[in-house]
OpenMM code with the backbone's topology and positions (N, CA, C; nanometers):
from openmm import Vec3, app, unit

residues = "UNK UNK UNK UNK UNK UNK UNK UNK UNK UNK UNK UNK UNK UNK UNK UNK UNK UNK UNK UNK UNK UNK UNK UNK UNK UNK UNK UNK UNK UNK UNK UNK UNK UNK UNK UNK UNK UNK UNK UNK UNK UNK UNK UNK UNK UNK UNK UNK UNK UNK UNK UNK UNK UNK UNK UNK UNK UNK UNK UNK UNK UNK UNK UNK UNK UNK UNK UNK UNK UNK UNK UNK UNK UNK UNK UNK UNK UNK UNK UNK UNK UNK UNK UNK UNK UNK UNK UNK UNK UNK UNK UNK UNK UNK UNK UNK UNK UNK UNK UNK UNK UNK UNK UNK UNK UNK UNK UNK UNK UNK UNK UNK UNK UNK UNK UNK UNK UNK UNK UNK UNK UNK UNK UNK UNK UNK UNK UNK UNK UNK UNK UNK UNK UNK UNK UNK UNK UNK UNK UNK UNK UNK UNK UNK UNK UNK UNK UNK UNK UNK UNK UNK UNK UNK UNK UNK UNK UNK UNK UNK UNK UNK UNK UNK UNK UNK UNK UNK UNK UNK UNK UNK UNK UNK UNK UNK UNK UNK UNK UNK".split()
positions = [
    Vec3(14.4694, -3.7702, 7.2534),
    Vec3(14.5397, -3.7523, 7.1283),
    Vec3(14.5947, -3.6118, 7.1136),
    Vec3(14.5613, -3.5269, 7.1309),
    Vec3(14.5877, -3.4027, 7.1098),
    Vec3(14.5844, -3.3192, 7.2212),
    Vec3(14.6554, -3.4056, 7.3616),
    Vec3(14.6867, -3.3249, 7.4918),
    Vec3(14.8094, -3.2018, 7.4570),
    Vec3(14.8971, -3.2701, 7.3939),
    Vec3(15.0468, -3.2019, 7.3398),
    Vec3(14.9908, -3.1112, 7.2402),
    Vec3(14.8871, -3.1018, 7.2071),
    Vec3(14.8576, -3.0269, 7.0407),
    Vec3(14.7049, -3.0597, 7.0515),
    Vec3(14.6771, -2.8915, 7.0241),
    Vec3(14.5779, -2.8378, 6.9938),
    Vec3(14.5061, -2.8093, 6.8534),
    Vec3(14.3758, -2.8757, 6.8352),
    Vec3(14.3557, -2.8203, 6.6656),
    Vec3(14.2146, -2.7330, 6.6612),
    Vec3(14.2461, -2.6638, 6.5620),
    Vec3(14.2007, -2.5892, 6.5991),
    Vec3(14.0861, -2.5899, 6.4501),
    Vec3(13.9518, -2.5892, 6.4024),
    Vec3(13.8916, -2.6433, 6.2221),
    Vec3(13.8803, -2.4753, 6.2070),
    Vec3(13.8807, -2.4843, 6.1059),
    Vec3(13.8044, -2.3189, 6.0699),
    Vec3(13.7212, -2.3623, 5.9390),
    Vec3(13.6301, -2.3485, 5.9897),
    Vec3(13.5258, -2.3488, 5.8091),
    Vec3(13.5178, -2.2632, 5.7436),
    Vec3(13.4773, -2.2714, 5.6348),
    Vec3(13.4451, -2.2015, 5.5412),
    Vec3(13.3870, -2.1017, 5.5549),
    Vec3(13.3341, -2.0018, 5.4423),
    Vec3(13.1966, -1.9417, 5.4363),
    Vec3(13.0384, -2.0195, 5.4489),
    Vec3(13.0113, -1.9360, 5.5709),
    Vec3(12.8832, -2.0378, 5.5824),
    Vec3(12.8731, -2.1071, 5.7005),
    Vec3(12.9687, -2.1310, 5.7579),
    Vec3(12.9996, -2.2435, 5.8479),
    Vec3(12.9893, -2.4048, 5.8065),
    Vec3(13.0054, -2.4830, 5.8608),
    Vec3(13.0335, -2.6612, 5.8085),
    Vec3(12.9158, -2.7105, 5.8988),
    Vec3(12.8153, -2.7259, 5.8338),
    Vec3(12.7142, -2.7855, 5.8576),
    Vec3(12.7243, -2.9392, 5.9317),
    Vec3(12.5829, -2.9983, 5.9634),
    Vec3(12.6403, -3.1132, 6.0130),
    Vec3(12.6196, -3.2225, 5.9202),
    Vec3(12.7064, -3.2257, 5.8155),
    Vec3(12.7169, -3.3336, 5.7258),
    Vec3(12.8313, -3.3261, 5.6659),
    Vec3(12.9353, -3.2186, 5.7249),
    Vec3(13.0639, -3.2079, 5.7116),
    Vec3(13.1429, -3.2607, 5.7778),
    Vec3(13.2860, -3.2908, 5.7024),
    Vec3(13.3497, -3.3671, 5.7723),
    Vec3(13.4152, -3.3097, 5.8976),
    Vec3(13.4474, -3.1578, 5.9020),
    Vec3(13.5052, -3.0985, 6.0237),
    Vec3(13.3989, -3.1138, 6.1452),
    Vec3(13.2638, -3.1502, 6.0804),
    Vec3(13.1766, -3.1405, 6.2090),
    Vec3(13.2005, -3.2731, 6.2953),
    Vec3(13.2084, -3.3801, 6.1821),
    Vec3(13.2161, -3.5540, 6.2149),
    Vec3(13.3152, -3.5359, 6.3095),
    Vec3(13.4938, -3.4947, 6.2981),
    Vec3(13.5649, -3.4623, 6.3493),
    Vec3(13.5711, -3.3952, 6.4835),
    Vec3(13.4998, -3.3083, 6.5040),
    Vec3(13.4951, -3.2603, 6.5985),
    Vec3(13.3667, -3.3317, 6.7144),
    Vec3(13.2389, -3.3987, 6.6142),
    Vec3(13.2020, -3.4594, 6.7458),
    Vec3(13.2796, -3.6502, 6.8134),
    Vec3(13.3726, -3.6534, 6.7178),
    Vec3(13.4361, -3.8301, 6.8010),
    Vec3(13.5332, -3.7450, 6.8532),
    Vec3(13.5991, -3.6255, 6.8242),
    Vec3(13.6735, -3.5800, 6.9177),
    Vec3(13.6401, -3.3456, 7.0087),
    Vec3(13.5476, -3.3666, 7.1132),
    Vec3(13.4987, -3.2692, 7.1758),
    Vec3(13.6652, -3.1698, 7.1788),
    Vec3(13.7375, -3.1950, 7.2025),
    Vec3(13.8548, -3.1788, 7.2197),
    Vec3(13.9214, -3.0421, 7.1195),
    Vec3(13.8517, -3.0873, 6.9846),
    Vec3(13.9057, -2.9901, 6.9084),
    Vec3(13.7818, -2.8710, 6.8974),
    Vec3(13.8431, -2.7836, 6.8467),
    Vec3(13.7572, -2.6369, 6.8798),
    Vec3(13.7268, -2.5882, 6.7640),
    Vec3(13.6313, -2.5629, 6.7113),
    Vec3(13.5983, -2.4736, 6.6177),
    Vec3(13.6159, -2.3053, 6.6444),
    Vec3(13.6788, -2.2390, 6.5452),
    Vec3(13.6994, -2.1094, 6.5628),
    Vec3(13.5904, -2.0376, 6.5025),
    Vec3(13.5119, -1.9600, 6.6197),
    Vec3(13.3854, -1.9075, 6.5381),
    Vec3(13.4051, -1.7506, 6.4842),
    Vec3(13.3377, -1.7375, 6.4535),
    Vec3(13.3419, -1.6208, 6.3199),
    Vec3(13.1929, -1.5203, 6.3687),
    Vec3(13.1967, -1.3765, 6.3984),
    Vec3(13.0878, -1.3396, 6.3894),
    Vec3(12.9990, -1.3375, 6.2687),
    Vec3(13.0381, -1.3368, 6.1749),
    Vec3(13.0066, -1.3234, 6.0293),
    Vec3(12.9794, -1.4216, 5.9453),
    Vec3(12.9256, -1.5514, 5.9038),
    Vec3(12.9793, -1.6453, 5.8078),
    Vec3(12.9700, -1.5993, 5.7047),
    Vec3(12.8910, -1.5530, 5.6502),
    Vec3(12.8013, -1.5133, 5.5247),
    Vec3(12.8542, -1.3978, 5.4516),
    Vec3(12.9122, -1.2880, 5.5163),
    Vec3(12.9502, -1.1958, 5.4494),
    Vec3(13.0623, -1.1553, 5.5247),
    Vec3(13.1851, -1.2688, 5.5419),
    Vec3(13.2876, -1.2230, 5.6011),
    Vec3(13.3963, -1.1392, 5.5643),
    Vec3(13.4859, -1.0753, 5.6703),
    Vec3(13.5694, -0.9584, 5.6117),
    Vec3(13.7050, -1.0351, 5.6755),
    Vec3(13.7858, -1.0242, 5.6153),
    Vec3(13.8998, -1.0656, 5.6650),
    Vec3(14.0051, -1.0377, 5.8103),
    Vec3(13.9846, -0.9131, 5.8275),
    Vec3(14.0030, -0.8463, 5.9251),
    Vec3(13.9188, -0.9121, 6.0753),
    Vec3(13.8273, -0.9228, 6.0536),
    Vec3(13.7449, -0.9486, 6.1502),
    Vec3(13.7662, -1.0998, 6.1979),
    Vec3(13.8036, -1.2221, 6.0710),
    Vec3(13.8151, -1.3275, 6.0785),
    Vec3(13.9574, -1.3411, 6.1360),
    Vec3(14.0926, -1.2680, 6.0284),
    Vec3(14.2020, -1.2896, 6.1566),
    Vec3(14.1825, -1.2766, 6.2877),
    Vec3(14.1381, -1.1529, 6.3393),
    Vec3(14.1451, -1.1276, 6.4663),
    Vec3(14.0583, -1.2303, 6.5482),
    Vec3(13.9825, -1.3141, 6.5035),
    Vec3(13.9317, -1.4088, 6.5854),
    Vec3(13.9967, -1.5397, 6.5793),
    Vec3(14.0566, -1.5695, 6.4769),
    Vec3(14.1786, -1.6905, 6.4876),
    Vec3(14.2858, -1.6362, 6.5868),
    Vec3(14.3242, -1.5333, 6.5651),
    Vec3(14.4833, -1.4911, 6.6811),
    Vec3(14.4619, -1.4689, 6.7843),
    Vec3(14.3176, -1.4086, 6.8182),
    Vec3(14.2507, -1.4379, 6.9262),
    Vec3(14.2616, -1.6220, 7.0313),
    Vec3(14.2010, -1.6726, 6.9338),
    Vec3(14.2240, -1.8427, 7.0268),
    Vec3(14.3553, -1.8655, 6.9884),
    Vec3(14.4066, -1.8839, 6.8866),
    Vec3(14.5937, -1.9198, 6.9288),
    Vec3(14.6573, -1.8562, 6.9949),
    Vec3(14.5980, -1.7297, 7.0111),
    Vec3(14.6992, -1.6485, 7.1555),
    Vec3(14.6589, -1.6899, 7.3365),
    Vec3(14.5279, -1.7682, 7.3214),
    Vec3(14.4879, -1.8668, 7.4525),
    Vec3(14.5682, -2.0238, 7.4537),
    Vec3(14.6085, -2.0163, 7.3342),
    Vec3(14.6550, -2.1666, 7.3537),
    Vec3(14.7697, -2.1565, 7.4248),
    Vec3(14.8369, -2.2602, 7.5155),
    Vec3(14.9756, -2.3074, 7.6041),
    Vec3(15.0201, -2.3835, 7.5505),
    Vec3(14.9693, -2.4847, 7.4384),
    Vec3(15.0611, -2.5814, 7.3731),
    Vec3(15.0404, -2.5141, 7.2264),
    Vec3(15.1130, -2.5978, 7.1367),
    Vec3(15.0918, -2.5573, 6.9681),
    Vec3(14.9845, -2.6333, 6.9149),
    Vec3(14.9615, -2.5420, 6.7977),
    Vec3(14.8127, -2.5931, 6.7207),
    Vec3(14.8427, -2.6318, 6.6085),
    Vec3(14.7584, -2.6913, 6.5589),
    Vec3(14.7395, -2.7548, 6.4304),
    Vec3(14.5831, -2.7120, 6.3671),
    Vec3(14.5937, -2.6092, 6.2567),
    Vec3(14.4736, -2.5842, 6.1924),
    Vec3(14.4466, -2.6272, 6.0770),
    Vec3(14.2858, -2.7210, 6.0800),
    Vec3(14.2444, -2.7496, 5.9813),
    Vec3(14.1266, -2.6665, 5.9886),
    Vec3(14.1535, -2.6095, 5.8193),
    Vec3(14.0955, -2.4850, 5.7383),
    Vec3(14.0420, -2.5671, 5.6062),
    Vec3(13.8964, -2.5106, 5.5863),
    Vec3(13.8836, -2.5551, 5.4937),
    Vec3(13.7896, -2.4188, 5.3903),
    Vec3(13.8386, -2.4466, 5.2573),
    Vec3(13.7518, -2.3592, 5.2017),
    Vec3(13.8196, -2.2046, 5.1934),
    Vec3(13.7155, -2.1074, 5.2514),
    Vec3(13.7726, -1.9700, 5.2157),
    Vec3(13.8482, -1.9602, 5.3653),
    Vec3(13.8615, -2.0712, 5.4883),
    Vec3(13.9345, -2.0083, 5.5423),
    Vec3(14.0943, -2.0568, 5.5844),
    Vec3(14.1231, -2.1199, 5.4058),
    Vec3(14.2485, -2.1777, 5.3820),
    Vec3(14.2913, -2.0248, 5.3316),
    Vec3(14.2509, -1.9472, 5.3324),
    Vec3(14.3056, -1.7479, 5.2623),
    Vec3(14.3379, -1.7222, 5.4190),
    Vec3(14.2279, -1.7299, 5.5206),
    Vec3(14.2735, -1.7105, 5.6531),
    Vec3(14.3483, -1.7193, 5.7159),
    Vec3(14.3998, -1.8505, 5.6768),
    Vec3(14.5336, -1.8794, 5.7343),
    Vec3(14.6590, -1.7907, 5.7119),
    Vec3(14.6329, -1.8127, 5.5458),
    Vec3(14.7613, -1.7560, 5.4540),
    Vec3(14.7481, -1.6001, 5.4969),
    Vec3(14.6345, -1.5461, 5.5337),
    Vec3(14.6375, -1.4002, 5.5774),
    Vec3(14.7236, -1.3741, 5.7390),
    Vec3(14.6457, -1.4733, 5.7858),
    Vec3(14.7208, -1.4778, 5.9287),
    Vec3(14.8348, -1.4824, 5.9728),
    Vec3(14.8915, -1.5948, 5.8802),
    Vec3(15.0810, -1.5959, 5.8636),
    Vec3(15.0938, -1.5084, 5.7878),
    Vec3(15.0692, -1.3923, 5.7444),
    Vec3(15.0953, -1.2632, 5.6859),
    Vec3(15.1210, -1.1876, 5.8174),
    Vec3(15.0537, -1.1838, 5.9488),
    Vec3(15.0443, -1.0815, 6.0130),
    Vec3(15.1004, -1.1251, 6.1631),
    Vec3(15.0550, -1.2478, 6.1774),
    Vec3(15.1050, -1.2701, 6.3020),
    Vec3(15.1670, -1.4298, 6.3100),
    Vec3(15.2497, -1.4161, 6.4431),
    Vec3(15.3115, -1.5516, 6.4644),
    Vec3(15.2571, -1.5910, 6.5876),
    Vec3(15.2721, -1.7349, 6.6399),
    Vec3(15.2030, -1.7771, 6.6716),
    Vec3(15.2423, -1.9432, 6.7407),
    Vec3(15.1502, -2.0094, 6.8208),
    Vec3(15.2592, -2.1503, 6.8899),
    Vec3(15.1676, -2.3097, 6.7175),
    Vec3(15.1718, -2.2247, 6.6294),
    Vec3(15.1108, -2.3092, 6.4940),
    Vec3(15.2767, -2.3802, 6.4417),
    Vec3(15.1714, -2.5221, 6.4419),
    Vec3(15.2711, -2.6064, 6.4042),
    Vec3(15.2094, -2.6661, 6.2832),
    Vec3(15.1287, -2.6819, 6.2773),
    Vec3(15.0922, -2.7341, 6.1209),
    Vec3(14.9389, -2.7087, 6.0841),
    Vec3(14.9703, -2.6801, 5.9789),
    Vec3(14.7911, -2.6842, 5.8997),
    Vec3(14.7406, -2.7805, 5.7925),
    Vec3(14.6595, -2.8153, 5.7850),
    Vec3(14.5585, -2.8784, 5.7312),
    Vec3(14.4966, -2.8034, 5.6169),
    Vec3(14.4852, -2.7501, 5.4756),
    Vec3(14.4744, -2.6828, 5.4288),
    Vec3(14.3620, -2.7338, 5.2949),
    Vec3(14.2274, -2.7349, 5.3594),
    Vec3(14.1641, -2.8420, 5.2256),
    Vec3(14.0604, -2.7139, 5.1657),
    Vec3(14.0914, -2.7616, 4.9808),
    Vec3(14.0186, -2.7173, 4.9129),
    Vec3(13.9770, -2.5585, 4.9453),
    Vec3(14.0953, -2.4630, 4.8983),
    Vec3(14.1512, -2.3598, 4.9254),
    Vec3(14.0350, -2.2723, 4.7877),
    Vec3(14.0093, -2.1888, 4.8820),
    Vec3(13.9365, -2.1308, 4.7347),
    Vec3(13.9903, -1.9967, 4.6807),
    Vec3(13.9651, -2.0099, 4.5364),
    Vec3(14.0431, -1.8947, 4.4702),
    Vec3(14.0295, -1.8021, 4.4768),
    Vec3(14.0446, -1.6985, 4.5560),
    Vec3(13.9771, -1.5823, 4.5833),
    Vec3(14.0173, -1.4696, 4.5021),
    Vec3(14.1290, -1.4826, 4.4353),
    Vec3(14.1581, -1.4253, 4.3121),
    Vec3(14.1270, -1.4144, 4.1757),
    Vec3(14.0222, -1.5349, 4.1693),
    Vec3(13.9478, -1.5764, 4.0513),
    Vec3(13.8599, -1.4402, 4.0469),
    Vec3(13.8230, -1.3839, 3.9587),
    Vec3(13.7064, -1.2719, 3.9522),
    Vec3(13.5872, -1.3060, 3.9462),
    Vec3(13.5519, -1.4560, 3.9306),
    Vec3(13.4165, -1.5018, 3.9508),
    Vec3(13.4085, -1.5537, 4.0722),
    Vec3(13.5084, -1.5462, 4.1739),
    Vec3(13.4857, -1.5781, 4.3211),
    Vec3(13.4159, -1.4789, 4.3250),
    Vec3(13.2638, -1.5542, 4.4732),
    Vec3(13.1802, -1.4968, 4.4769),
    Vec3(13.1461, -1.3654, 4.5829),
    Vec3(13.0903, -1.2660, 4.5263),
    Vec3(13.1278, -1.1492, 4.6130),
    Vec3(13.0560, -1.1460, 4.7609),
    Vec3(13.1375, -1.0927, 4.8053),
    Vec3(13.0333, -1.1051, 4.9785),
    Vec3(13.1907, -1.1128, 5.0823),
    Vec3(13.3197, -1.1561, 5.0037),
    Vec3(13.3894, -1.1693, 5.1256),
    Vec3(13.5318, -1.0523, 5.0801),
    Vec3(13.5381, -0.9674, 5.2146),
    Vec3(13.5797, -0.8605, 5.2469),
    Vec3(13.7298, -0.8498, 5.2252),
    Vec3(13.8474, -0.8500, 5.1636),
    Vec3(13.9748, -0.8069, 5.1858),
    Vec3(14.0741, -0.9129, 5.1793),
    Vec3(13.9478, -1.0355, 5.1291),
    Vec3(14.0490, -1.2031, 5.1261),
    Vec3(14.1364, -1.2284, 4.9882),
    Vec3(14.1331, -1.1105, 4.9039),
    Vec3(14.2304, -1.1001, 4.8040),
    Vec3(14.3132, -0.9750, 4.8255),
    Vec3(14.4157, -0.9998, 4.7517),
    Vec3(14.4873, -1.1039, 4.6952),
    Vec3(14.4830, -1.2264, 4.8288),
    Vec3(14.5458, -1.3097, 4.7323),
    Vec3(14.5881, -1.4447, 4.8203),
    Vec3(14.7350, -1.4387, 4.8683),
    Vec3(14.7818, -1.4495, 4.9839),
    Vec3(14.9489, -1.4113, 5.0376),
    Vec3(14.9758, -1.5387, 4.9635),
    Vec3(15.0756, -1.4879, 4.9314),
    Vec3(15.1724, -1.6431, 4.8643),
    Vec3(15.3284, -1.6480, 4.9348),
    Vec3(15.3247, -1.5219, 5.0595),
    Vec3(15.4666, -1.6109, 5.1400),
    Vec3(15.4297, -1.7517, 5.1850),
    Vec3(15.5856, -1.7982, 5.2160),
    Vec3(15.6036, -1.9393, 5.2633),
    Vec3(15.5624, -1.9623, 5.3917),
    Vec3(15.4922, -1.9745, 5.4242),
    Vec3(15.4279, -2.0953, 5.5930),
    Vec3(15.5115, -2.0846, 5.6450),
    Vec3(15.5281, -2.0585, 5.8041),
    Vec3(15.6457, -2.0683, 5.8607),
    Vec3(15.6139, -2.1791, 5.9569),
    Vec3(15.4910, -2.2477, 5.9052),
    Vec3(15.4696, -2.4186, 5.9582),
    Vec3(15.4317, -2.5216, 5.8622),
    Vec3(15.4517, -2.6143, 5.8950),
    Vec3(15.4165, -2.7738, 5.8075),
    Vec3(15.2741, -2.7203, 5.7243),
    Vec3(15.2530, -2.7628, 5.6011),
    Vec3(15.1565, -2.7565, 5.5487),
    Vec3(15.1472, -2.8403, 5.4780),
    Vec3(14.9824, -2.8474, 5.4524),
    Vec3(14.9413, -2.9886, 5.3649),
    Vec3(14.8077, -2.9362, 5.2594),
    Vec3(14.8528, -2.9136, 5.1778),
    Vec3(14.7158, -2.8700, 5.0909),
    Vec3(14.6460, -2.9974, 5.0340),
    Vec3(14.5076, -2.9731, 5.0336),
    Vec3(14.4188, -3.1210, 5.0024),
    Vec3(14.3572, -3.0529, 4.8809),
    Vec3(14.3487, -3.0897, 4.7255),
    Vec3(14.3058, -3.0482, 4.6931),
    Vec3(14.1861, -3.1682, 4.5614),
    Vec3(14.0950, -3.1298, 4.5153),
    Vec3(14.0394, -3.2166, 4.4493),
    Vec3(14.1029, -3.2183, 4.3044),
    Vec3(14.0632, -3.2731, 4.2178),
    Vec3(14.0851, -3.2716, 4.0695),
    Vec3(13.9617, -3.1597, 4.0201),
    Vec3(13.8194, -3.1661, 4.0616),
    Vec3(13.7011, -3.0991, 4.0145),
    Vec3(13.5968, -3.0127, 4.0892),
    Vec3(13.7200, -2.9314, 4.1686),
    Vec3(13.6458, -2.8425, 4.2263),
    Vec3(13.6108, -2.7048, 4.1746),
    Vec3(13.4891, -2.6569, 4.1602),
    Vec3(13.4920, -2.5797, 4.1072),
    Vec3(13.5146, -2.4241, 4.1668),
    Vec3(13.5420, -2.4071, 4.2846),
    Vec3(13.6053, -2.3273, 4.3461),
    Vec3(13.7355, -2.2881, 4.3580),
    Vec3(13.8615, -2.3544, 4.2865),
    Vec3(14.0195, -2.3846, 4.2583),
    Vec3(14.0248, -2.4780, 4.1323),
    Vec3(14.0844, -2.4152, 4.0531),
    Vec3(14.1427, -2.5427, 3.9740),
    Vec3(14.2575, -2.6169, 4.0124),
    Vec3(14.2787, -2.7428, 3.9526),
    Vec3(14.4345, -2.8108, 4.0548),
    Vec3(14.5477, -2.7162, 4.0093),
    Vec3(14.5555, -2.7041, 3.9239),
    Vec3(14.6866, -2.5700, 3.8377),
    Vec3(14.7075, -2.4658, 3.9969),
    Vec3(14.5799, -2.4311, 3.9907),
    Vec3(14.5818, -2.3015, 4.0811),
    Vec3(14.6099, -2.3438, 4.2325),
    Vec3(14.6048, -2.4523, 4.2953),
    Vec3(14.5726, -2.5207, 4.3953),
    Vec3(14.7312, -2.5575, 4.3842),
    Vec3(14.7648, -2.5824, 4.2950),
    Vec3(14.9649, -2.6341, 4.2746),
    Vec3(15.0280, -2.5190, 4.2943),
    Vec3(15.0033, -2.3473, 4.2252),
    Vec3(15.0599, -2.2574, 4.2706),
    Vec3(15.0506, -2.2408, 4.4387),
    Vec3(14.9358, -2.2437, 4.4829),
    Vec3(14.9292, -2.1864, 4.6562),
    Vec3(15.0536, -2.3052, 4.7350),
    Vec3(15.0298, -2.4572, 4.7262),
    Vec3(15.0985, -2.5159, 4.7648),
    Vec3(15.2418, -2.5020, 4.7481),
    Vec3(15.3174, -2.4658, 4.5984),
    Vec3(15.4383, -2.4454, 4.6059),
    Vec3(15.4510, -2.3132, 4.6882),
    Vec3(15.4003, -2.1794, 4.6672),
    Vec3(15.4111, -2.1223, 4.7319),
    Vec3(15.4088, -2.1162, 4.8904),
    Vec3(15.3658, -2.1297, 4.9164),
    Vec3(15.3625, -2.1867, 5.1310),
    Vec3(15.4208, -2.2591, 5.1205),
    Vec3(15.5229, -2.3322, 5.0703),
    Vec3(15.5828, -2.4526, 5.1087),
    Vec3(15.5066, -2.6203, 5.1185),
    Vec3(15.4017, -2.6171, 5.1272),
    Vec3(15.3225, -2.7414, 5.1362),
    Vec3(15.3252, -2.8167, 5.0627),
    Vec3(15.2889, -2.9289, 5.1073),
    Vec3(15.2869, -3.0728, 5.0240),
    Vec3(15.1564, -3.0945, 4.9417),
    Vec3(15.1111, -3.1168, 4.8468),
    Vec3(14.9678, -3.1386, 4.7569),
    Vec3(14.9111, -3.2512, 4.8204),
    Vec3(14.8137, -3.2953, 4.8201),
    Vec3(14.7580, -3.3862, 4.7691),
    Vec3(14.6262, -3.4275, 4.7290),
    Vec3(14.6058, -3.4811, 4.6328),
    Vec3(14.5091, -3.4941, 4.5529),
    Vec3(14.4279, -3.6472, 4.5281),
    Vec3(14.3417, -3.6366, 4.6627),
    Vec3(14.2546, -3.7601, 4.6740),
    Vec3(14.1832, -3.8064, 4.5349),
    Vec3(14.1722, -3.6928, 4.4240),
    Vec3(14.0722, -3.7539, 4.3281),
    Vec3(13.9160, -3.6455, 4.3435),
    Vec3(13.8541, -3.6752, 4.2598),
    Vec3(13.7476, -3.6166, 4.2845),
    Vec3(13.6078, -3.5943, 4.3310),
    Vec3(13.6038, -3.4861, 4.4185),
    Vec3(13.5343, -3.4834, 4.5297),
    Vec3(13.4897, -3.3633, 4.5426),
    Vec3(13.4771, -3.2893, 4.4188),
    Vec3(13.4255, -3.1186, 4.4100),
    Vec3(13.5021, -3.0460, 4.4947),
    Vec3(13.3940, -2.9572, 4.6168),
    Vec3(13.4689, -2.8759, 4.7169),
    Vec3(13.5231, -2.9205, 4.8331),
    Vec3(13.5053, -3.0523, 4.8348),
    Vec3(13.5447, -3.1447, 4.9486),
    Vec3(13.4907, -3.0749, 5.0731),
    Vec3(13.3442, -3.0741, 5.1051),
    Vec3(13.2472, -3.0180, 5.1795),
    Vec3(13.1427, -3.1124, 5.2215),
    Vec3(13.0301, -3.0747, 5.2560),
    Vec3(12.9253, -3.1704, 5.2592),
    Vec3(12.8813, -3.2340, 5.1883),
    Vec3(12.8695, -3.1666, 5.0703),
    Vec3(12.7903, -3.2002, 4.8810),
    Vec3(12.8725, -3.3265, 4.8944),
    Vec3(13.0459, -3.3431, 4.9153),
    Vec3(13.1108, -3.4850, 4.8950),
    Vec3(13.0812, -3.5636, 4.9477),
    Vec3(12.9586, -3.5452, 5.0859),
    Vec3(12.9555, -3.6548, 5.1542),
    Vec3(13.0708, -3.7681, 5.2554),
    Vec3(13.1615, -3.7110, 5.2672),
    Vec3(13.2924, -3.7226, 5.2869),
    Vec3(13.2689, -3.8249, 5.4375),
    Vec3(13.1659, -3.7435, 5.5191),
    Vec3(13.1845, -3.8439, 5.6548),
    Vec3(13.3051, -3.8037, 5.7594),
    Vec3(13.3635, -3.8694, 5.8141),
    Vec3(13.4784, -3.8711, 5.9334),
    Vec3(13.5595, -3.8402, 5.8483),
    Vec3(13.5979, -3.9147, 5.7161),
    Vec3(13.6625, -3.8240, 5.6198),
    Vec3(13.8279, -3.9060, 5.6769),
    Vec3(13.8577, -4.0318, 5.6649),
    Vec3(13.9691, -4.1112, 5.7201),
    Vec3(14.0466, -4.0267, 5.6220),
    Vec3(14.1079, -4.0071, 5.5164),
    Vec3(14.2000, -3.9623, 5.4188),
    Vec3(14.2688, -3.8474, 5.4584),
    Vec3(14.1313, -3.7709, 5.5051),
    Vec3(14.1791, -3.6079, 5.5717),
    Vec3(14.2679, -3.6479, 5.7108),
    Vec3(14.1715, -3.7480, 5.7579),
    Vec3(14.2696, -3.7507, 5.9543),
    Vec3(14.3842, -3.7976, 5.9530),
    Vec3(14.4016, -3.8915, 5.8642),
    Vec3(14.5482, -3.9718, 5.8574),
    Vec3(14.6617, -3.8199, 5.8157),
    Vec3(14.5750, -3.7292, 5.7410),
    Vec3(14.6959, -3.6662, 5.6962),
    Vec3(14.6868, -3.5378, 5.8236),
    Vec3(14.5594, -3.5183, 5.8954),
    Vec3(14.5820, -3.4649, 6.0611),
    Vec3(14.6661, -3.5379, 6.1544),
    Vec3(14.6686, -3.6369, 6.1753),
    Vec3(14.7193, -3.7089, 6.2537),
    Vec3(14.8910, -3.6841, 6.2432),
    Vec3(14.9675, -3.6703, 6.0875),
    Vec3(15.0779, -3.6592, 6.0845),
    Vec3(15.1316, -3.5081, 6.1294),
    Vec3(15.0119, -3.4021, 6.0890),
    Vec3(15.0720, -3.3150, 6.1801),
    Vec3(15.0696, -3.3026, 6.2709),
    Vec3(14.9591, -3.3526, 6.3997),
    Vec3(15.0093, -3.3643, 6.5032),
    Vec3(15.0802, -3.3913, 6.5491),
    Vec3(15.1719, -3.5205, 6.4791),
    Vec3(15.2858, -3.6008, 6.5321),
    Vec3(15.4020, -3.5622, 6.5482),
    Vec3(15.3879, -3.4554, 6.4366),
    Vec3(15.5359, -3.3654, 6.4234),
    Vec3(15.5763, -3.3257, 6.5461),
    Vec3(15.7102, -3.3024, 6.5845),
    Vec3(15.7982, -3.2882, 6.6990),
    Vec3(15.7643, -3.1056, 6.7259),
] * unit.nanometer
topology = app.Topology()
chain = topology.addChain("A")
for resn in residues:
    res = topology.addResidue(resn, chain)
    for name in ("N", "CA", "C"):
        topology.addAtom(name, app.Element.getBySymbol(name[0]), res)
């Protein structure tokens, strides 16, 4: 499935335990790579780009990143700084890092970039998460260019949701892979 295209998950703070759906994902398919992080817990931004541009600068074909959480800012930091063979992202349940009750511990992930994606994007966002409101979750998406969508509610759309393989999320992976 993803000989032509590479994906690449980035979790959150914390890392995605195994009752997450990026984990489900990644074990029916070995194929895709988790981008690891020296840090989960008290990450700095700096440290986290340079380890994403790090593996997309090994890749030979284009990637597709699904980000979830605080490292949907990662992304948006990353297409701040560097380019890259990224063809589409996956962008679920983006957290507000601009909120002042976002929680302290992570390093330089505000502001939030609000240039436009210079790839396909798909923001997933819930109705009742308490990490983004949808309002706020509608600004990031118009901004990057991305498409919304809003399965309904499912909090942080993490483990707590119970989510599983998480079919809703892959169908909408699957279309970016497909892209030309």
């Amino acid at each position: 499935m993803t000989q032509k295209t590479r994906v690449l998950t980035l979790p959150g703070r914390g890392d995605s335990g195994n009752k997450h759906w990026q984990t489900f994902w990644e074990h029916s398919y070995p194929e895709f790579r988790r981008v690891q992080q020296a840090e989960w817990d008290n990450p700095d931004i700096d440290a986290w780009v340079d380890a994403l541009q790090a593996v997309i600068a090994e890749s030979d074909v284009p990637v597709v990143l699904v980000a979830h959480s605080l490292s949907v800012a990662l992304v948006a930091h990353w297409a701040a700084r560097y380019q890259g063979p990224v063809k589409g992202a996956l962008l679920v349940a983006p957290s507000d890092v601009d909120d002042p009750s976002y929680p302290a511990g992570a390093t330089g992930f505000a502001p939030m970039p609000l240039q436009r994606l210079p790839f396909a994007s798909i923001v997933v966002a819930s109705t009742d998460d308490a990490r983004v409101s949808l309002a706020r979750a509608e600004v990031f998406a118009a901004a990057w260019g991305a498409r919304l969508e809003v399965p309904g509610a499912f909090g942080h759309l993490g483990s707590q949701a119970e989510l599983g393989d998480w079919p809703y999320g892959f169908a909408l992976l699957q279309e970016l892979i497909n892209l030309p």
